[in-house]
N, C-alpha and C positions, 0 to 999 in steps of 0.2 A: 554490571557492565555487559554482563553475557545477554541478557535479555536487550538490550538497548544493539549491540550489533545484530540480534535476531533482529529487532525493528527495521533496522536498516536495512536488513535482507531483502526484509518481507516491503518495505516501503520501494524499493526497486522491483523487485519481481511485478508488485501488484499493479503499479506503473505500468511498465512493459507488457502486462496482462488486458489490461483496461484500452493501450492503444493496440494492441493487435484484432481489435474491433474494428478498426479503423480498414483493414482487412476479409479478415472473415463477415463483416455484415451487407456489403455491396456484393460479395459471395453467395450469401445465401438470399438475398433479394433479389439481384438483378440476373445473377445467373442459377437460381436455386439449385446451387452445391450448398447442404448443409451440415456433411459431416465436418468439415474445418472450424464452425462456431460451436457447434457441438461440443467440439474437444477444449476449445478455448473458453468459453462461456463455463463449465464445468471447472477448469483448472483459474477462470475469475472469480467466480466464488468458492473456492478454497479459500485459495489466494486471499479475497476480502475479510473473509472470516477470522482467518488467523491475525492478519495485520489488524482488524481492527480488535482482536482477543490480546494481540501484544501489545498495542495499546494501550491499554486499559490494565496490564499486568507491570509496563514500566509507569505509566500513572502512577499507580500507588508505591512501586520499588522508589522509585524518585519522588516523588511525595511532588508532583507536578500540581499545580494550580487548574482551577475548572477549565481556563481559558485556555492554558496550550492542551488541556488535558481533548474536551471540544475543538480545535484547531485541527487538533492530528485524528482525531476519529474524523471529521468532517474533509478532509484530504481524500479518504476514500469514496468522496463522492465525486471528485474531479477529474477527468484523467490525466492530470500535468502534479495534480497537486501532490503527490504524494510523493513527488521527487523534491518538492520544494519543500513541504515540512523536514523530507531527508538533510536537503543542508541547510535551512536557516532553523532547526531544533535540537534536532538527533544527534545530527555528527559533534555541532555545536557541544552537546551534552557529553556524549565521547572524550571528545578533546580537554574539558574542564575534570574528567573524571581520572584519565590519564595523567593530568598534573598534579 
């Protein structure tokens, strides 16, 4: 369970990590200010790293099938997505493990 709220963490953070792109990159393009992606871009791949490392550590704690196992690593390829594997899998997973 403890690993499964890490995911959840980490499935929001890396979210909110992936659109604050949506910021620092017409920053460092259009106005070349580059230390704001700098700092963001660094702290996205952390960020990507670990989520998709907890993924792949609640996979196996939960004995998850290939397909949500692939679903939720492939979340960190979208920037929305990884709020939506957060509540149609994770929290899901939560809430069944709480009862």
């Amino acid at each position: 369970m403890k690993l499964l709220k890490q995911l959840s963490t980490l499935a929001i953070l890396e979210g909110i990590s992936y659109l604050m792109f949506a910021v620092t990159m017409p920053l460092k393009y259009m106005l070349e200010i580059t230390g704001p992606n700098q700092i963001v871009g660094m702290l996205h791949g952390v960020l990507f790293l670990a989520y998709c490392l907890w993924a792949i550590f609640v996979s196996k704690e939960q004995n998850w099938n290939i397909k949500t196992t692939c679903i939720t690593l492939a979340a960190s390829l979208l920037p929305i997505a990884t709020f939506i594997v957060d509540s149609k899998i994770i929290k899901p997973e939560i809430d069944r493990l709480k009862n």
